[in-house]
Structures are given as C-alpha cells and as structure tokens.
N, C-alpha and C positions, 0 to 999 in steps of 0.2 A: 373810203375813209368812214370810220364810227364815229358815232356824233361821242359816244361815253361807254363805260362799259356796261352798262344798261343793256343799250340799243346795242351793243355786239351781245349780249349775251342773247335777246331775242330773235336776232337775227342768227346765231349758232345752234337756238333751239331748234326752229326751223330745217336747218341743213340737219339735225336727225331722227326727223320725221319719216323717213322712211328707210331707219334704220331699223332692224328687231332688237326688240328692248324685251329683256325678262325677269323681273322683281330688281328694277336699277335703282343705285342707290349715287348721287351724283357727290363728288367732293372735290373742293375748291381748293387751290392751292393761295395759300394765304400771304398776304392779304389781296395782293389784286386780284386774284382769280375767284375771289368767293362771290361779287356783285355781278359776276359774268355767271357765274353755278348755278346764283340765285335763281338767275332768270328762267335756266334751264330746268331745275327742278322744280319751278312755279309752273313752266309748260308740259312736262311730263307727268306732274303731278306727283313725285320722288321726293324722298327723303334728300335734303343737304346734312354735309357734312363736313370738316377739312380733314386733308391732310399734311400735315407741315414738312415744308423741304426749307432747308436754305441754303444758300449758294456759297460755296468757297469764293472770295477772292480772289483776285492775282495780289502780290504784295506790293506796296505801293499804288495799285491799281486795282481795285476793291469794284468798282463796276465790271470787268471783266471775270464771267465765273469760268473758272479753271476744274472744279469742281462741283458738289453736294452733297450734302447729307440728306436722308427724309428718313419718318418716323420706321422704326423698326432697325435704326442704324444702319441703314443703303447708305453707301457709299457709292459715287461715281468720280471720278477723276478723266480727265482731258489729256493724256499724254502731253499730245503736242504742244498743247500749252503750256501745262508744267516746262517743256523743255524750251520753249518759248520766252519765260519771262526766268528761267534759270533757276526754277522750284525743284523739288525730288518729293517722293513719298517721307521723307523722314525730316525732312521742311514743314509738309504739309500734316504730320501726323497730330501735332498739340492744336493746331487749327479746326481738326477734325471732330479731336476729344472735345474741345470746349465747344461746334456746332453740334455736338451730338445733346451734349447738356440744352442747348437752345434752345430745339429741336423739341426734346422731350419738356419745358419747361414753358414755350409756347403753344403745345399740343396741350396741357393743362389749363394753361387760361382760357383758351378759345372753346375748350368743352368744356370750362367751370364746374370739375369734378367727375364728370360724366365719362362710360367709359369708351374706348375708341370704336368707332361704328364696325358692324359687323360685315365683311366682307366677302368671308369666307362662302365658293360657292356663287359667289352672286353676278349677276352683272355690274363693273363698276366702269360710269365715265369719269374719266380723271379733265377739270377743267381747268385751265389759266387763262389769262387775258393776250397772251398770245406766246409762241414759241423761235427765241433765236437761234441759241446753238442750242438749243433740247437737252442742256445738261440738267436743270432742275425737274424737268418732265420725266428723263431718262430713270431719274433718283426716285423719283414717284413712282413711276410704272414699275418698274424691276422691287422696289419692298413691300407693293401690293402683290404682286405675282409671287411675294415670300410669304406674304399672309395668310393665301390661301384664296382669292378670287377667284372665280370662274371664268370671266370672261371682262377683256378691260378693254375697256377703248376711251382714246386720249382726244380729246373734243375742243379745241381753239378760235379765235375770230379768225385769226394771224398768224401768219409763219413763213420762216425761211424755207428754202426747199432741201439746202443739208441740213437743217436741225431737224425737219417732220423726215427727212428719211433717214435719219439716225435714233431717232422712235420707233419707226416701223418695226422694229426683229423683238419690241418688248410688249406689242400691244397688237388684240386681235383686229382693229381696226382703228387710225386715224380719221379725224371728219375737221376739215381744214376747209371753209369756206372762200377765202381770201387769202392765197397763194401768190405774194407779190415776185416782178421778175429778179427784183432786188431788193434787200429789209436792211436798212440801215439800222433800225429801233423799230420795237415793238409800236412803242408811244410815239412815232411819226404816222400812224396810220390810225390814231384818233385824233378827233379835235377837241375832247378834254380828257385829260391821261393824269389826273392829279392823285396823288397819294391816296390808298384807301386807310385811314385810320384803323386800330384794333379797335374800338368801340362802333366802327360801322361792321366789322367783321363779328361782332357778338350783337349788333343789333339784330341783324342780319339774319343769323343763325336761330335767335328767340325766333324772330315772325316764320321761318321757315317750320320750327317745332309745332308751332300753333298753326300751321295750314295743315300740316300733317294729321295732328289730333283731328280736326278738324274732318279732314278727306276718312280716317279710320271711324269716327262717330259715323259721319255721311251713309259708309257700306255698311254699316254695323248698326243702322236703324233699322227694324220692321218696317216692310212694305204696307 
C-alpha cells in the first residue's frame, strides 16, 4: 500500500531507473496522476506536463467508465460495456461531443495559455495514479501515438492485470510496480487517496516549470 501519491510517485520513479530514457518528457493525466508525474519528473530531472483524458460514464453509473476521450479527440469505447449497461455509439455520441469540449477546455486551464507540450519524436511516460480497466490510459496512449511521439511508455503505482495488458498493444513499454492479484479500486491500495484539486494541479505544474528553468540555467552556465 502507498502512504499518498507522493510516495507512489517516488516509489514509480525508482521502478524506471533502469529503464532507457531519451529526451523524456513526463505527463500526468489529470488530476490524480499529476502529484504522482511530479515526483517522476523531479527524479528524472524532465519536463512535466498533462495530458487531459476524461472518462465516459456508464448512465446512471458515472463511476463506471465505459469509455474516453483525451486531447486530440481519442476516443476509446468499451464495447462490452456499452452492451452491458444497454448504451450504443449513437447514445453515446452527444456525451462524446460535450467531453470533447471538456477535454479541450481543461487542457487550457491547466497550461494557462501555453501551448500543448511537444511530443513529437520524443520519449513520452504517460503517468496516473493507477490503472483499472486502462480505458482512460488506452485514450492517452493511442492520441499521443496520433501526435507524433516517438516512443511512449505508460508508468503507474497500480494496476489490474487486464487493464495493463489492454495497454500493452498501445505502448512501447508498461512499468507497473504493484500488480495486485485482484484491484477492486485503485484508491484501495493507498492509505490517503483524497481528491487532488485543479489549483494543486497548477501549483504543481508552476514549481515543476521553475525546476526546469532551473536544471536549463544549471547546464547552460560556464564552467
């Protein structure tokens, strides 16, 4: 168990430590997944950044995602589910349109103006606080791989074992430290799982910008 996602995020730096890393640029899926990035970006010494997904609902059952959207208008959809809870794509279509507006309209707040981090090319770890059914990880990795990344890999505390190998076919490598035999919830496998506010997720992102500047002044002094 994680004490917070703090300590999962330093403990998830760790597990990729002896992964190969090449100009990585780390991005948090918002909002729990940004104080878990942080940590990761603070140990690799990498740029943070988010990327916003959010999760369809089931109807009437809105904890259950059935679907996602993430920036660049990814779509992912759950079949089974859908036929599960007695949804269709043409149910789900106006639910779509209006997460897409969200999508694109919390991706402007959280970079207050700034434009969406470059990808293209690069090494990107895609990070959340943990993964159940991989549908909003699924929605992230597949509109980075439309963006243009080079090489992605999806970096968690926590995960089910079919939601990380329902990510596997979208990402050049998974780093899953904490593979339980069974995940009822993500937030059963920490011992503080409390909402992470937007104004911790823009705090967040400032100190990460200033470590950066920071590290770029650092190599960019005379010896």
């Amino acid at each position: 168990m994680y004490q917070d996602r703090v300590d999962a995020g330093r403990q998830l730096a760790r597990a990729l430590r002896d992964v190969p890393l090449s100009d990585p640029i780390v991005l948090g899926l918002p909002r729990g997944g940004v104080p878990v990035a942080n940590e990761v970006a603070r140990a690799l010494s990498a740029p943070l950044d988010v990327w916003v997904v959010r999760k369809i609902g089931a109807p009437g059952h809105e904890e259950l995602g059935i679907g996602a959207v993430a920036e660049g208008g990814e779509v992912v959809l759950e079949p089974e589910l859908l036929d599960a809870v007695g949804a269709d794509d043409e149910m789900v279509a106006p639910v779509v349109t209006a997460k897409r507006a969200e999508v694109e309209s919390r991706a402007q707040r959280f970079r207050e103006g700034r434009p969406a981090p470059r990808v293209s090319n690069r090494t990107v770890i895609v990070v959340d606080d943990g993964v159940a059914n991989g549908v909003t990880a699924r929605a992230a990795l597949r509109s980075l791989r439309r963006a243009g990344a080079g090489r992605v890999i999806l970096a968690v505390p926590v995960g089910s074992r079919e939601g990380l190998a329902a990510c596997v076919p979208y990402a050049d490598e998974v780093v899953c430290p904490y593979v339980p035999t069974s995940l009822r919830s993500v937030g059963a496998h920490y011992q503080d799982f409390g909402q992470t506010s937007d104004d911790e997720v823009l705090r967040l992102l400032a100190a990460a910008r200033q470590r950066q500047r920071s590290h770029v002044a650092e190599r960019s002094a005379p010896r």
